[in-house]
DRENSE-635817 format. One record per residue (C-alpha): x, y, z; residue number from 1. Coordinates in nm, 4 decimals. Layout:
REM DRENSE-635817
+----------+----------+----------+------+
|        X |        Y |        Z | resi |
+----------+----------+----------+------+
|        X |        Y |        Z |  NUM |
...
+----------+----------+----------+------+
END
This chain:
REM DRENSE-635817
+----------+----------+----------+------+
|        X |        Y |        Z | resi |
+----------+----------+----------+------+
|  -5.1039 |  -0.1382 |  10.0279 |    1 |
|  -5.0481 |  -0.1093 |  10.3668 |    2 |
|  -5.0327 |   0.2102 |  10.5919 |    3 |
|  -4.7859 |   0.4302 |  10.5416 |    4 |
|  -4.3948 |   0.4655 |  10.7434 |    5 |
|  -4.3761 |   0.7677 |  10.9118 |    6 |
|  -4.0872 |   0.9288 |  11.0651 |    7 |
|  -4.0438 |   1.2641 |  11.2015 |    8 |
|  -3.7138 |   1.3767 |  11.2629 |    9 |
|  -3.6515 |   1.7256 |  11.4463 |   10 |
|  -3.3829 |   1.9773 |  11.3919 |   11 |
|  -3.2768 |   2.2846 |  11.4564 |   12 |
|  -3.0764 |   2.3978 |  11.1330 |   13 |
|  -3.3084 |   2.5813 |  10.9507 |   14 |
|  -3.5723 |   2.4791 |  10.6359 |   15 |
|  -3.2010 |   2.5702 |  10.4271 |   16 |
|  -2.9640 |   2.3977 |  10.5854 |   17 |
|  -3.1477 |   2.0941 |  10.6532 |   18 |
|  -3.2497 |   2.0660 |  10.3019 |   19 |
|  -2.8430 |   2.0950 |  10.1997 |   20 |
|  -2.7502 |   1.8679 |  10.4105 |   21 |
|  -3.0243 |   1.5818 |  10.3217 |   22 |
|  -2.9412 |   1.6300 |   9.9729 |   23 |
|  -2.5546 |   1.5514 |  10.0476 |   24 |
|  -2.6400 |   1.2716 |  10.3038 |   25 |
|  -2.8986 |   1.0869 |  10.0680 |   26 |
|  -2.6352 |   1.0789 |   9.8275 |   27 |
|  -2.4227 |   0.9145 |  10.1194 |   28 |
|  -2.6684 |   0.6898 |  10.2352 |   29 |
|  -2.7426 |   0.5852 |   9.8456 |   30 |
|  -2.3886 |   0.4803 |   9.8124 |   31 |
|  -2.3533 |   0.2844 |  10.2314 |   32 |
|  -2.6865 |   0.1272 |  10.1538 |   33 |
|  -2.6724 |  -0.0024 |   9.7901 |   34 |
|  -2.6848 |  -0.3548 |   9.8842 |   35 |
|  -2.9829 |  -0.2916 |  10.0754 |   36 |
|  -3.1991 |  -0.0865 |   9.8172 |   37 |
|  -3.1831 |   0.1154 |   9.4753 |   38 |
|  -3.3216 |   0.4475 |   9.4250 |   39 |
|  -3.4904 |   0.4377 |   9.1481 |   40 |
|  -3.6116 |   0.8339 |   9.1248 |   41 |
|  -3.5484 |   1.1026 |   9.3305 |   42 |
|  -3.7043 |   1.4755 |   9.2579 |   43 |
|  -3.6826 |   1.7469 |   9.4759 |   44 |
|  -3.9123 |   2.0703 |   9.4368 |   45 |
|  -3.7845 |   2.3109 |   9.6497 |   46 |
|  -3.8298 |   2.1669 |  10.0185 |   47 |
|  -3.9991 |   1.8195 |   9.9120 |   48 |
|  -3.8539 |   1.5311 |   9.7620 |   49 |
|  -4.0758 |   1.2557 |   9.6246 |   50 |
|  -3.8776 |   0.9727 |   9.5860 |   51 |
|  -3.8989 |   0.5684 |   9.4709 |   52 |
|  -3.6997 |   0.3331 |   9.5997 |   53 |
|  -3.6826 |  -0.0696 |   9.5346 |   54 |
|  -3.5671 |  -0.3294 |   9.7948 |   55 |
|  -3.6149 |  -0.7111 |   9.7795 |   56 |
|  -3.7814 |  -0.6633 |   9.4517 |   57 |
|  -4.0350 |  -0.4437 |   9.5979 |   58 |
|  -4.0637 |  -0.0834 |   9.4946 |   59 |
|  -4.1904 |   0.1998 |   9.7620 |   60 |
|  -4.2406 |   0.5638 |   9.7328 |   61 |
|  -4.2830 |   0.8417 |   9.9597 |   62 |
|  -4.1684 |   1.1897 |  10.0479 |   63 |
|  -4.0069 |   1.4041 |  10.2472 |   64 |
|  -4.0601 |   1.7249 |  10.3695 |   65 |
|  -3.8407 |   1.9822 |  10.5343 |   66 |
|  -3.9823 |   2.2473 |  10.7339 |   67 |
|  -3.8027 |   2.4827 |  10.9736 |   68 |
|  -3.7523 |   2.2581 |  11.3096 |   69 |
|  -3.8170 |   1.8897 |  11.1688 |   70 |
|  -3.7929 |   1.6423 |  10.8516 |   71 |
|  -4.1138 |   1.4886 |  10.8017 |   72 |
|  -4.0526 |   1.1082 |  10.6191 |   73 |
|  -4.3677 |   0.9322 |  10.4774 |   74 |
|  -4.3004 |   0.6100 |  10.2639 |   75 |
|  -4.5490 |   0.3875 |  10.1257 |   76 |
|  -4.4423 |   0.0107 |  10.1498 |   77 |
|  -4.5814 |  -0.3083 |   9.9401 |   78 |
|  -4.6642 |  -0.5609 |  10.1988 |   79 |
|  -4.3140 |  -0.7325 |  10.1852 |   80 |
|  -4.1292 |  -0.4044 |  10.3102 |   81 |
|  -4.4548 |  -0.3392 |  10.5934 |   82 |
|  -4.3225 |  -0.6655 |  10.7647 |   83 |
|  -3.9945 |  -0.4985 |  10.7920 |   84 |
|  -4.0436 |  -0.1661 |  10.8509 |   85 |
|  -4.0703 |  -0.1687 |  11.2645 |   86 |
|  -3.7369 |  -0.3036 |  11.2384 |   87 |
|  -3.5753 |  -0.0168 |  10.9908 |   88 |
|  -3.7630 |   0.2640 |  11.1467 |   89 |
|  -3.4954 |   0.2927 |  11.4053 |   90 |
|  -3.2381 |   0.2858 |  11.1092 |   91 |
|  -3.4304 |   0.5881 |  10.9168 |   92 |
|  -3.4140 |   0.7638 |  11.1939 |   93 |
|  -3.0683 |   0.7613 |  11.3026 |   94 |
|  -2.9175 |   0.7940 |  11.0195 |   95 |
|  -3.1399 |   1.0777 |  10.9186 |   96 |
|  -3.0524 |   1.2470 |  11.2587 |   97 |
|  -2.6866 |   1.1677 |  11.1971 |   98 |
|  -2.7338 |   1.3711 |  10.8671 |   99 |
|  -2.8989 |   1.6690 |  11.0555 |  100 |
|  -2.6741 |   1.7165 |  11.3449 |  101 |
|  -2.5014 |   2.0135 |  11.4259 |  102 |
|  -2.1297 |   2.0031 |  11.3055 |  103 |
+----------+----------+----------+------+
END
């Protein structure tokens, strides 16, 4: 395995509010981005999610945790994804910005 993605995403919504509104947008972003991967588990406990994804017929895990002022993202990648992952860090973090902005 290689080293882990990490991306840390700050906000200023609240531990709540961020949580509701990750748990809305993943559901979003499961649906825009089904031709790129398939989540395979998802299982929140209060303000953590562990979660498994597959992509190119690779399967990753991770987490994230929500605290008060940022989103803390942490997925292990099979060797495969690692080669990508510079390129979709960007993506993970706009999109999970987009899902914690102020509306």
């Amino acid at each position: 395995m290689s080293k882990p993605l990490v991306v840390s995403i700050p906000h200023h919504l609240g531990k709540d509010e961020a949580v509701r509104r990750l748990k809305s947008g993943l559901g979003s972003a499961r649906t825009h981005f089904a031709h790129l991967f398939a989540v395979q588990e998802e299982i929140w406990t209060g303000d953590h999610l562990a979660f498994r994804v597959s992509a190119l017929g690779q399967v990753a895990s991770g987490t994230i945790d929500v605290s008060d002022d940022r989103v803390n993202l942490q997925v292990v990648l099979p060797w495969l994804l690692a080669k990508v992952a510079e390129a979709i860090q960007p993506l993970i973090r706009r999109e999970g910005t987009q899902m914690l902005e102020k509306k």
